[in-house]
C-alpha positions as CSV (number, residue, x, y, z in Angstrom):
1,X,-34.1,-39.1,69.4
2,X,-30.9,-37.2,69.6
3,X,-29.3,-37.4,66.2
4,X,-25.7,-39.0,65.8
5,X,-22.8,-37.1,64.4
6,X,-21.5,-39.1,61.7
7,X,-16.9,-38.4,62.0
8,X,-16.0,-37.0,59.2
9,X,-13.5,-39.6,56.5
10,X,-9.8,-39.2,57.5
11,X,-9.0,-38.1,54.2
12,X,-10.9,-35.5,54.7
13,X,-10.0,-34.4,58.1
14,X,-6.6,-35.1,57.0
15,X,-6.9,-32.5,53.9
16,X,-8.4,-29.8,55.6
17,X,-5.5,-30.0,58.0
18,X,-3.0,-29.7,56.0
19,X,-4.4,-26.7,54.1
20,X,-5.4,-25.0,57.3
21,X,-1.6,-25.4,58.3
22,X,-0.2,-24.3,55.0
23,X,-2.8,-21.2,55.1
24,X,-1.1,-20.7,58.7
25,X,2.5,-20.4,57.7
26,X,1.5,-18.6,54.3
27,X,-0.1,-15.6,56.7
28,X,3.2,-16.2,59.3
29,X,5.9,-16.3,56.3
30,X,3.9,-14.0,53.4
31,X,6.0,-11.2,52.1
32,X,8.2,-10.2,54.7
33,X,9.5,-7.2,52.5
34,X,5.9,-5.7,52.6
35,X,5.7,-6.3,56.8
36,X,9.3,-4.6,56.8
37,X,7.8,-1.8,54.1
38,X,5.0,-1.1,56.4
39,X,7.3,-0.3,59.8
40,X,9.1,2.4,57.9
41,X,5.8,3.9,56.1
42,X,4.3,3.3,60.0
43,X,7.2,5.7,61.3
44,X,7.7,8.1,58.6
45,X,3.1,8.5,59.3
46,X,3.5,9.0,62.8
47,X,6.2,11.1,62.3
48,X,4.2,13.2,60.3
49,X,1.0,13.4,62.5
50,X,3.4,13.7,65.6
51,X,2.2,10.5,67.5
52,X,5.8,10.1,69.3
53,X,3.5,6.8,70.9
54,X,3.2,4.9,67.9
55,X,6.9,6.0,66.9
56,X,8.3,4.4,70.3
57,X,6.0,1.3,69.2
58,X,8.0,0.9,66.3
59,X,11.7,0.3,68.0
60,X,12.8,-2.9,69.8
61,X,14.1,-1.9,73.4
62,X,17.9,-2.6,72.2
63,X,17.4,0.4,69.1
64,X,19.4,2.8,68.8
65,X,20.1,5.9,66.3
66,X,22.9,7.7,64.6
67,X,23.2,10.3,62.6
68,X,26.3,11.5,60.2
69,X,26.9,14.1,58.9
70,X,29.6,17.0,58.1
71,X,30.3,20.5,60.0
72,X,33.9,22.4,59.7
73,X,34.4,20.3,57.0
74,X,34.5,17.2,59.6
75,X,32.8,14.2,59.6
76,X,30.9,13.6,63.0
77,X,27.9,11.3,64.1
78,X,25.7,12.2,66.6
79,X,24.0,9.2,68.6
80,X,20.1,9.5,70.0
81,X,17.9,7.1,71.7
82,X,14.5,6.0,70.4
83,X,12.8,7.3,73.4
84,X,14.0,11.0,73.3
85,X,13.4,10.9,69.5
86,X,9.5,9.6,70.2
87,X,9.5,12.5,72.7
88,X,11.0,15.3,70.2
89,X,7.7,14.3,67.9
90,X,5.2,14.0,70.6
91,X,6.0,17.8,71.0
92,X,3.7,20.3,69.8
93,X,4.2,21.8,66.9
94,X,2.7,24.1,63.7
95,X,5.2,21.9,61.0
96,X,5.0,18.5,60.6
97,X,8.0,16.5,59.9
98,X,7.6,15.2,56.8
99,X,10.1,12.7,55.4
100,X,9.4,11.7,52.0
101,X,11.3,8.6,50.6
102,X,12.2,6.8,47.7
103,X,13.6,3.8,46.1
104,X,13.2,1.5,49.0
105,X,15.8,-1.2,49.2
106,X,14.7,-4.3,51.7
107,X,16.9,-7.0,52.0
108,X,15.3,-10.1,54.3
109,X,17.6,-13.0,56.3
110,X,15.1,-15.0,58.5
111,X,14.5,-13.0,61.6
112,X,16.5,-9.7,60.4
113,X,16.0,-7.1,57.6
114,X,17.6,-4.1,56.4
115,X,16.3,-0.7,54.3
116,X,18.2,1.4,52.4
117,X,15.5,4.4,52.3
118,X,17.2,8.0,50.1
119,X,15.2,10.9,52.1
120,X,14.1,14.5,51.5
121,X,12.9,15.6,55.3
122,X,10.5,18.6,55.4
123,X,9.2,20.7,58.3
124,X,5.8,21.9,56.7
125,X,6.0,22.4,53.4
126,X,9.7,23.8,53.4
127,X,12.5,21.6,52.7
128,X,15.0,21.3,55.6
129,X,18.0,18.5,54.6
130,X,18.0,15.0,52.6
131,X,20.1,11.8,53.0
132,X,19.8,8.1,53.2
133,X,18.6,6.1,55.9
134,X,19.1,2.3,57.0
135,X,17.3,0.8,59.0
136,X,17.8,-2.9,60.9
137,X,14.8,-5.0,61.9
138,X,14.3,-7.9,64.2
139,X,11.1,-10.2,63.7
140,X,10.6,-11.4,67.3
141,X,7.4,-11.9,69.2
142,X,6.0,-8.3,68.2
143,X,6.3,-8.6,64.5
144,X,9.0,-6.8,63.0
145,X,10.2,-4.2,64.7
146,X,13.3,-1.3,64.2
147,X,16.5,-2.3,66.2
148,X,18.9,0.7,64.6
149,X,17.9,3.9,62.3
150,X,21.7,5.7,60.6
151,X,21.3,8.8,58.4
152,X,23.1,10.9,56.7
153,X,22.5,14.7,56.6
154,X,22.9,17.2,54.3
155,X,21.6,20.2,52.2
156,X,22.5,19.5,48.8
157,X,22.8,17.4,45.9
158,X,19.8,15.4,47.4
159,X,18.7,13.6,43.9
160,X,14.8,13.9,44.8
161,X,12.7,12.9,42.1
162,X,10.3,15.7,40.7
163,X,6.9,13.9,42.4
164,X,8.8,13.1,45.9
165,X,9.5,17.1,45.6
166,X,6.0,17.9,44.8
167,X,4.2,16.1,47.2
């Protein structure tokens, strides 16, 4: 005799529904500084192990990047797409491009975030220029994703702490 399935109390059901759907948004809504925190160490990684793939991965299709900096004595900025920069590290090459950072600044609103990120940028183990980067971020239906990268450039009074240095 096929045994009956007995429904379960709605007090029950009702409980396990609502913790299911609390443990839902928790894991949608947990920490968005960390998700934001884990683009930039995601970029700054591929960067080093030039995988120009997972770089373009990173940017929303409306990104875009500028650098500023100083020649002459005058100010300029310099604008590149995401695309040719995820090309420029797929290239081969015998240095990595190593951007160490520190004092990571994350500021969340909803669907948008902004970094403030001080850099020391390295080709292999020799120091090239340092600055600051910010970085926008969209959360859309990929997770959160880069929508504009700005640095600053420069050779000097860069502030690195000794263990950034050492690394």
């Amino acid at each position: 005799m096929p045994r009956r399935i007995r429904p379960l109390p709605s007090a029950i059901l009702a409980a396990l529904i609502i913790v299911g759907g609390a443990a839902c948004v928790n894991a949608q809504t947990a920490n968005p500084e960390d998700a934001v925190r884990a683009v930039i160490d995601n970029l700054f990684d591929a960067m080093r192990a030039g995988d120009g793939n997972t770089v373009s991965k990173l940017f929303h299709d409306s990104a875009r990047m500028n650098s500023i900096g100083v020649r002459e004595g005058q100010a300029f900025i310099r604008t590149t797409s995401p695309s040719d920069f995820a090309a420029a590290v797929n290239e081969p090459s015998d240095e990595a491009w190593d951007e160490r950072i520190w004092d990571v600044e994350i500021r969340v609103d909803g669907h948008m975030a902004s970094a403030w990120v001080p850099y020391a940028f390295y080709l292999g183990d020799s120091f090239s220029h340092c600055g600051t980067n910010t970085l926008t971020f969209f959360n859309g239906p990929d997770g959160w994703q880069i929508t504009g990268i700005t640095d600053t450039r420069r050779q000097n009074d860069c502030g690195i702490p000794p263990e950034v240095a050492g690394q």
